[in-house]
Backbone as JSON, one array per atom type, in Angstrom:
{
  "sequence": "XXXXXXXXXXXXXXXXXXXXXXXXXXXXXXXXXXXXXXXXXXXXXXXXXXXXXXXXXXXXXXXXXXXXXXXXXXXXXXXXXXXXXXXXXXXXXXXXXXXXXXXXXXXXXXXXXXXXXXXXXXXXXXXXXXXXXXXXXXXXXXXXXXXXXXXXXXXXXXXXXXXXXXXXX",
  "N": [[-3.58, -12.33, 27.58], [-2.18, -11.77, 24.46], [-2.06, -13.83, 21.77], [-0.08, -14.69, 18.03], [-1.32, -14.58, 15.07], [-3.29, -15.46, 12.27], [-3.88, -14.0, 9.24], [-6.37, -15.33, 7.49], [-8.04, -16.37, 10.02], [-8.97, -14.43, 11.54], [-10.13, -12.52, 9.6], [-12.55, -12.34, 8.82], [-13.82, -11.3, 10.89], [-12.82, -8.85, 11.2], [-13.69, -7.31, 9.1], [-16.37, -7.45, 9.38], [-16.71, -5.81, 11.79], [-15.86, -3.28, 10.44], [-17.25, -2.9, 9.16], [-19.59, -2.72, 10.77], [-19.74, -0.97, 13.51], [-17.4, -0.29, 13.41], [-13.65, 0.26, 13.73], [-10.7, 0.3, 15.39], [-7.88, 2.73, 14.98], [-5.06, 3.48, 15.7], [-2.26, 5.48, 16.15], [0.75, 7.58, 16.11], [2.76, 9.62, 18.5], [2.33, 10.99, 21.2], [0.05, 8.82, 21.53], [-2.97, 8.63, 18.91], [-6.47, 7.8, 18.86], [-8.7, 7.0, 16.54], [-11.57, 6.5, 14.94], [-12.42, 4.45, 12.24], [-13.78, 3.14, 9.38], [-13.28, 2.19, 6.36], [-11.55, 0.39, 4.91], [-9.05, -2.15, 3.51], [-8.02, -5.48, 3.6], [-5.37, -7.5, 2.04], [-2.89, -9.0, 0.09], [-0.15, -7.41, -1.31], [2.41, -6.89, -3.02], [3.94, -8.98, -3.07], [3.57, -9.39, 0.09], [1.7, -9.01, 2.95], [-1.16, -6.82, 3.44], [-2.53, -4.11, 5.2], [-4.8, -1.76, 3.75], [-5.33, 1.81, 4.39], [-7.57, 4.55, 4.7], [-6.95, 8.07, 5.21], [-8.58, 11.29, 6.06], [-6.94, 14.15, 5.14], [-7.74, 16.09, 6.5], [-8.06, 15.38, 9.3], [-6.41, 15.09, 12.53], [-5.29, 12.64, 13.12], [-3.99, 12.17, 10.76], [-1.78, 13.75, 10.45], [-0.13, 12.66, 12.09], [0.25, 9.8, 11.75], [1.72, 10.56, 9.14], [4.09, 11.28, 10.64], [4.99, 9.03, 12.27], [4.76, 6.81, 10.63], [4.08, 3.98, 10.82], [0.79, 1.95, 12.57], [-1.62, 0.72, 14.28], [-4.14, -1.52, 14.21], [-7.02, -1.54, 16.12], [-9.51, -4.27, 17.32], [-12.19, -3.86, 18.22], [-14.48, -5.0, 21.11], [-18.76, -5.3, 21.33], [-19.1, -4.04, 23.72], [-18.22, -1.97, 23.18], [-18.93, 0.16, 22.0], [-19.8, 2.94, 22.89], [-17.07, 4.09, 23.16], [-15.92, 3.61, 20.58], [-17.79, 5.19, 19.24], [-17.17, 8.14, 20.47], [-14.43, 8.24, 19.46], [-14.59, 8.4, 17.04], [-16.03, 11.08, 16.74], [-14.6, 12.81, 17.68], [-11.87, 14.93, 18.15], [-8.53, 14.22, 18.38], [-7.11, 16.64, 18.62], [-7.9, 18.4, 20.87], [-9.0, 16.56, 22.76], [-8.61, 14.09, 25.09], [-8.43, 11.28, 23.89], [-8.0, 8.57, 24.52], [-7.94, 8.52, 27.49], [-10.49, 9.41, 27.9], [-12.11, 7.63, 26.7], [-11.25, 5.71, 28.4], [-8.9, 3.79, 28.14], [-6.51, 1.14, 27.87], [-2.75, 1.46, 27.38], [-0.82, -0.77, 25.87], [2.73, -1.67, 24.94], [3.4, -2.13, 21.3], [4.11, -5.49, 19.81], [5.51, -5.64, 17.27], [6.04, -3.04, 16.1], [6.64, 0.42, 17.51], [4.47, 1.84, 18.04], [1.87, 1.6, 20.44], [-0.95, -0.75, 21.19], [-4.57, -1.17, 22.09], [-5.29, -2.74, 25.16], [-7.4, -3.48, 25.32], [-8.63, -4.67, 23.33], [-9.6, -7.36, 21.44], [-8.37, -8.22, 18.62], [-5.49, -7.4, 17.3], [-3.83, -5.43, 14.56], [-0.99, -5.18, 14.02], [1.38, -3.14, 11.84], [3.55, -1.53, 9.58], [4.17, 1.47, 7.58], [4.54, 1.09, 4.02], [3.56, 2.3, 1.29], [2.29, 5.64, 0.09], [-0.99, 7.08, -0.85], [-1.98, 9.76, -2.74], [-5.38, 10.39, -2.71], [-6.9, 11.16, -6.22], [-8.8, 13.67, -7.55], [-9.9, 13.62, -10.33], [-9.91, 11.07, -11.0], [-11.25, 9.81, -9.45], [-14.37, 7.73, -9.25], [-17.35, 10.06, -10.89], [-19.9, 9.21, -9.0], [-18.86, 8.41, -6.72], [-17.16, 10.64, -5.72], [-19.39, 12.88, -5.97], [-20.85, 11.75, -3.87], [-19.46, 11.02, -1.3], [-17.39, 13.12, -1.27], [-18.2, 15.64, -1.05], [-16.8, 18.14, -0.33], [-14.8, 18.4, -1.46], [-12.66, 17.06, 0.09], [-10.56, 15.13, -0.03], [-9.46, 11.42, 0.37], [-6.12, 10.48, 2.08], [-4.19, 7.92, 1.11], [-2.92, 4.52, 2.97], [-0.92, 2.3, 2.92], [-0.14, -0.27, 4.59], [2.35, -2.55, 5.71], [1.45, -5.61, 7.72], [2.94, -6.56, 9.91], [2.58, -7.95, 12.33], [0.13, -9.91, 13.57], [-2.71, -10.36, 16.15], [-4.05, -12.11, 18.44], [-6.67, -12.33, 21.24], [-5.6, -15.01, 23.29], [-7.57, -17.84, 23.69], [-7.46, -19.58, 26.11], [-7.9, -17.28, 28.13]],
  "CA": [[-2.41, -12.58, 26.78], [-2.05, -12.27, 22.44], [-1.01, -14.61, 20.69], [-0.07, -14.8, 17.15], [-2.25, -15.43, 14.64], [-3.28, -15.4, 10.71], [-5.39, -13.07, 8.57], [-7.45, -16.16, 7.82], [-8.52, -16.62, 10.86], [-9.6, -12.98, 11.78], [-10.41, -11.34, 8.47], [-14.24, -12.23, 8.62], [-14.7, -10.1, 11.94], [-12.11, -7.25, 11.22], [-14.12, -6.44, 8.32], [-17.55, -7.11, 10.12], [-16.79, -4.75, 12.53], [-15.49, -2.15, 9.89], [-18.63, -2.36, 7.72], [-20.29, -2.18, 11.67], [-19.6, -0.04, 14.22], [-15.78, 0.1, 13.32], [-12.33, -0.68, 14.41], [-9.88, 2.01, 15.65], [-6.41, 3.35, 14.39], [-4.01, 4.15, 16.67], [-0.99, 6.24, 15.61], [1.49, 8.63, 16.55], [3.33, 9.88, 19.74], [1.74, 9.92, 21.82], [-1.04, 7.83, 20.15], [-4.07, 9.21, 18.99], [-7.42, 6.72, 18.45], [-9.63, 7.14, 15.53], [-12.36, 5.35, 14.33], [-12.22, 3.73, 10.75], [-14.5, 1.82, 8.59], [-13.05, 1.67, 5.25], [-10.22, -0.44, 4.8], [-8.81, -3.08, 2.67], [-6.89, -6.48, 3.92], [-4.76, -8.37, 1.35], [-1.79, -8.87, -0.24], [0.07, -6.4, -2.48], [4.01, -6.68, -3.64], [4.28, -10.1, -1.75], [3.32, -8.79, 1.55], [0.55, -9.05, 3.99], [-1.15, -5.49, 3.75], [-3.71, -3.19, 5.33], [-4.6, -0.7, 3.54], [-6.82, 2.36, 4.85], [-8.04, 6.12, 4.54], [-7.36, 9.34, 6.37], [-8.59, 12.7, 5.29], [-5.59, 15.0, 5.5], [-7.79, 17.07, 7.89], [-7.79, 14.86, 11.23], [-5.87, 14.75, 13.48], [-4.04, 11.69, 13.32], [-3.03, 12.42, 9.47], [-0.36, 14.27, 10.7], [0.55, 11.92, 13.74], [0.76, 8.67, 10.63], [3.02, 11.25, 8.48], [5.5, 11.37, 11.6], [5.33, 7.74, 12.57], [4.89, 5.8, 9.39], [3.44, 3.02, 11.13], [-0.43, 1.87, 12.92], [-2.23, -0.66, 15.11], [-5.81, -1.49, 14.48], [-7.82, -2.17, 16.86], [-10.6, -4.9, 16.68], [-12.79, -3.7, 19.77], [-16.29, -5.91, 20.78], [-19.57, -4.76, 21.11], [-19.58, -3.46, 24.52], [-17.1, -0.15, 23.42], [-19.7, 1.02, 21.2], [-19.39, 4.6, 23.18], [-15.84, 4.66, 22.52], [-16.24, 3.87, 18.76], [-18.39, 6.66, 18.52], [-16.8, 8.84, 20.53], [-13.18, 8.14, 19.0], [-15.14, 8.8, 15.88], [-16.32, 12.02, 16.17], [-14.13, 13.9, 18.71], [-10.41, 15.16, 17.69], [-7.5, 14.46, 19.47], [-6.81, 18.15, 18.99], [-8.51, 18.95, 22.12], [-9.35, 15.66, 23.7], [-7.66, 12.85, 25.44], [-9.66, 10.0, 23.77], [-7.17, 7.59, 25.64], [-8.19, 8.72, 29.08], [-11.83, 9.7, 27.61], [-12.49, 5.93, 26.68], [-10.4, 4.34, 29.55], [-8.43, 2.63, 27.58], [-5.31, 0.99, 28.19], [-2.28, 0.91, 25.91], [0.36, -2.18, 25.49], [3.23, -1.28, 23.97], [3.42, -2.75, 20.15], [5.34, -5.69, 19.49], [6.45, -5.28, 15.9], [6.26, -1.37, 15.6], [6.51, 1.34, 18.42], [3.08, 2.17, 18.39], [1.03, 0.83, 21.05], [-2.22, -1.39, 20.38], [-5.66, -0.87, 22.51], [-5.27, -4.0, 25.6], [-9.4, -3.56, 25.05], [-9.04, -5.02, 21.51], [-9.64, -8.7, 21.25], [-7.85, -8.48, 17.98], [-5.3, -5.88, 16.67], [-2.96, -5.5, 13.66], [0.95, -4.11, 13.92], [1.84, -1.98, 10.62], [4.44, -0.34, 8.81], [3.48, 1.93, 6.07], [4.78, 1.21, 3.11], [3.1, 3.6, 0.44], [0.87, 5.96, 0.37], [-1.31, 7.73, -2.25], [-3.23, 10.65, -2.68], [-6.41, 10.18, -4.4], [-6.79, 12.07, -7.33], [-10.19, 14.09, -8.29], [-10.13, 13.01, -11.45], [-9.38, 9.5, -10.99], [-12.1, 9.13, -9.19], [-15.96, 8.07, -10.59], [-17.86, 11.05, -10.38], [-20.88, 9.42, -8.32], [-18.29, 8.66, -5.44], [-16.54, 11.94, -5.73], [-20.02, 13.75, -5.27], [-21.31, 11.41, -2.28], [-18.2, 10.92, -0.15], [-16.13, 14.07, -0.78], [-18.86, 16.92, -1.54], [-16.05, 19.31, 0.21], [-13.59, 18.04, -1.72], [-11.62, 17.0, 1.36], [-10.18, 13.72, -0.14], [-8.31, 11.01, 1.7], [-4.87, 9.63, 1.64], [-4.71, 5.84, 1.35], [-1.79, 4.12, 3.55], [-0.79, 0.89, 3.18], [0.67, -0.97, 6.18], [2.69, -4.04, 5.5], [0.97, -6.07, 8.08], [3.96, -7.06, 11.19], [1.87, -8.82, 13.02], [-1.99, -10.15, 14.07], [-2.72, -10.54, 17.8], [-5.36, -12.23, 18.92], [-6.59, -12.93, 22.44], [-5.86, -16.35, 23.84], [-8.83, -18.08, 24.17], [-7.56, -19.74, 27.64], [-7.63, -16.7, 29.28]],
  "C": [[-2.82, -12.71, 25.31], [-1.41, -13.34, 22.12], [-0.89, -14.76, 19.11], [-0.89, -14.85, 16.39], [-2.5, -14.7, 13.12], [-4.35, -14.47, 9.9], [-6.43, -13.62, 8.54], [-8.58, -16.19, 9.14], [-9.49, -15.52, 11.75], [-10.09, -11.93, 10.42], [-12.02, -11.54, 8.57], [-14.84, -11.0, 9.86], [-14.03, -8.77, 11.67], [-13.15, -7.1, 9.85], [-15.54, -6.18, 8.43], [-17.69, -5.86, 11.2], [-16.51, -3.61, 11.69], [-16.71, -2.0, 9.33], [-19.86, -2.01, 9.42], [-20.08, -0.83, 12.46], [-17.87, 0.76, 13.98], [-14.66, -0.04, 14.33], [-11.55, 0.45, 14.52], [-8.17, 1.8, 15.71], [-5.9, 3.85, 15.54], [-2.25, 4.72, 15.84], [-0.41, 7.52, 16.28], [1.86, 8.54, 18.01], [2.91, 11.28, 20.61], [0.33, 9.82, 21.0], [-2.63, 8.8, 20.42], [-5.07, 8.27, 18.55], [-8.25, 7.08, 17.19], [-10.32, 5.99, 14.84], [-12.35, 5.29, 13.03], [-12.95, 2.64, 10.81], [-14.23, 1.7, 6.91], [-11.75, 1.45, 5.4], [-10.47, -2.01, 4.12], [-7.55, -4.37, 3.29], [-6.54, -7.48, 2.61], [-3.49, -8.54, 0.81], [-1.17, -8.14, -1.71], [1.69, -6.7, -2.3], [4.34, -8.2, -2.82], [4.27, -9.93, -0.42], [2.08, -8.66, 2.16], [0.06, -7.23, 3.83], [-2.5, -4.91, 4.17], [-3.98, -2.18, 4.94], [-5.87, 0.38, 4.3], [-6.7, 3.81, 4.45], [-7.95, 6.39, 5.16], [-7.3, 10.4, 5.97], [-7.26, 13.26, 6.46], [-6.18, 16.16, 6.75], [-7.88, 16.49, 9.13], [-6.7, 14.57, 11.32], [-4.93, 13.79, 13.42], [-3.37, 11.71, 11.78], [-1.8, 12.6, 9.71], [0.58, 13.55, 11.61], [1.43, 10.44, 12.35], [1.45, 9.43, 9.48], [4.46, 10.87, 9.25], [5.8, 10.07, 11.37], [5.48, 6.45, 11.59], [4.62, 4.28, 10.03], [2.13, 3.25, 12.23], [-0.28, 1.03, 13.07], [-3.41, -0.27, 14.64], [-6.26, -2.49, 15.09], [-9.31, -3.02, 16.88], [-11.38, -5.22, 18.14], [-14.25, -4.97, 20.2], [-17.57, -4.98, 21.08], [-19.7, -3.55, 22.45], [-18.35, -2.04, 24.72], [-17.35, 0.71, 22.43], [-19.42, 2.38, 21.49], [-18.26, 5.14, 22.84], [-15.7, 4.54, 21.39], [-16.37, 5.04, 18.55], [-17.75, 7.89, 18.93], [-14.74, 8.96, 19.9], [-13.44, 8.41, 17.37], [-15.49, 10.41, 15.28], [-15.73, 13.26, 16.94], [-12.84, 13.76, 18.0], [-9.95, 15.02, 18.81], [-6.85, 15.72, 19.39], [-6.64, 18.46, 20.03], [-8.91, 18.07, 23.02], [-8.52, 14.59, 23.69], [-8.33, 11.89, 25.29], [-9.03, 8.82, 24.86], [-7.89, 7.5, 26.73], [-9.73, 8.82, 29.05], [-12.3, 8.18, 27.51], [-11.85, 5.01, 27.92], [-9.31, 3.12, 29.08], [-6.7, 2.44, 27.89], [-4.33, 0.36, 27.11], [-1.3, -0.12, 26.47], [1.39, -1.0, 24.46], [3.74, -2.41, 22.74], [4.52, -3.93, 20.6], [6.18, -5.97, 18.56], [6.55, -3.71, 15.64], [6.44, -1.12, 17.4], [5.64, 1.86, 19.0], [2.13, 1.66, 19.08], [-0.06, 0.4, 20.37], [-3.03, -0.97, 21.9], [-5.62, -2.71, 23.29], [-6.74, -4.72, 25.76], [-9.81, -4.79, 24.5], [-8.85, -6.58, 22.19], [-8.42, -9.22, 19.82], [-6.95, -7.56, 17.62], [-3.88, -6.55, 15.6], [-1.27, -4.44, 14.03], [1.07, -4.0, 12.12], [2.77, -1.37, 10.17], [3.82, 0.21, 7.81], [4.66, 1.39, 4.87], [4.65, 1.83, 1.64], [2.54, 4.02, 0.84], [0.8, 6.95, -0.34], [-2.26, 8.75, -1.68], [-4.24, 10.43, -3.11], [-7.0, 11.33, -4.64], [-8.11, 12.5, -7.53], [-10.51, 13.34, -9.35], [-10.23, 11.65, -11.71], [-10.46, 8.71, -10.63], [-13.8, 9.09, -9.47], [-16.85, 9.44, -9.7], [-19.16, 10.46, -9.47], [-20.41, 8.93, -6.81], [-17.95, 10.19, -4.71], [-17.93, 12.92, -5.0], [-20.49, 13.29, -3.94], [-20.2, 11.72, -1.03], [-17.32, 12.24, -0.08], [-16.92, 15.7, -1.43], [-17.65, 18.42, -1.22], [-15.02, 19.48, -0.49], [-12.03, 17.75, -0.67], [-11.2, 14.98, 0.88], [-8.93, 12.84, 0.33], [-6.48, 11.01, 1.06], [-5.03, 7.95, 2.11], [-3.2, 5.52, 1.7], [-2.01, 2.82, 3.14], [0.19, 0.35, 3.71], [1.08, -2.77, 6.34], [2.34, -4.56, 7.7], [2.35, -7.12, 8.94], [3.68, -7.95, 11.65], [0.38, -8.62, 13.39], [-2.03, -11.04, 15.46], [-4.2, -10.71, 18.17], [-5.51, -13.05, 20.49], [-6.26, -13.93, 22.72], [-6.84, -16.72, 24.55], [-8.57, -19.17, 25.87], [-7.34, -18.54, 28.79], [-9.38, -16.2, 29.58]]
}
């Protein structure tokens, strides 16, 4: 069982796991997983927000166009394989869902299911979202991170709700 619970209280591991192995995006209909490690939690316009990156070429770009809202998932150590493989496989062609075993919940502030894996997960609406600009950005990012020039879009997901296990179960 989830229960409720505060950024405080989970922001030290959701961003340990992002700077680790990473935490996974769920979006669209039917939901597609993707692994993510850059992202930003705080508050922007008076609102709780997550913001994050997705190059316009995977896969779930197009799924978080449709749906305008995300869950992230805050998995533990022992779904390392599915990290990686939710990382580097497309839902193009594969059923990461069924490929990882994973079982969905359906959301209960958005539509979008969450991962019943996750120990922790976030509900989302989008509320903006930007392109980023060549120019805008310093040239010694620009050449590391986007040599292809394949640069992201940045969402930001007023923050519904935070679900964290109950520790009597």
């Amino acid at each position: 069982m989830k229960k409720e619970t505060t950024i405080s209280a989970v922001f030290e591991e959701t961003i340990s796991r992002m700077k680790g192995d990473g935490v996974i995006l769920l979006a669209g209909d039917p939901p597609n997983p993707m692994t993510i490690g850059w992202g930003t939690i705080g508050y922007i316009w008076g609102r709780k927000i997550f913001t994050i990156l997705v190059r316009p070429s995977r896969f779930t770009h197009a799924l978080m166009e449709k749906s305008k809202e995300f869950t992230v998932n805050i998995l533990g150590d022992e779904f390392r394989r599915q990290l990686s493989l939710c990382g580097t496989k497309s839902g193009r062609n594969t059923d990461k869902i069924k490929e990882c075993g994973f079982t969905l919940e359906n959301g209960i502030c958005v539509k979008t299911p969450f991962i019943r894996e996750s120990h922790i997960h976030y509900e989302c609406r989008i509320v903006q979202e930007n392109e980023l600009l060549p120019e805008k950005i310093a040239a010694d990012i620009a050449k590391r991170y986007y040599p292809a020039g394949d640069f992201h879009t940045v969402y930001y997901g007023e923050i519904l709700g935070i679900f964290k296990c109950s520790p009597t179960l």
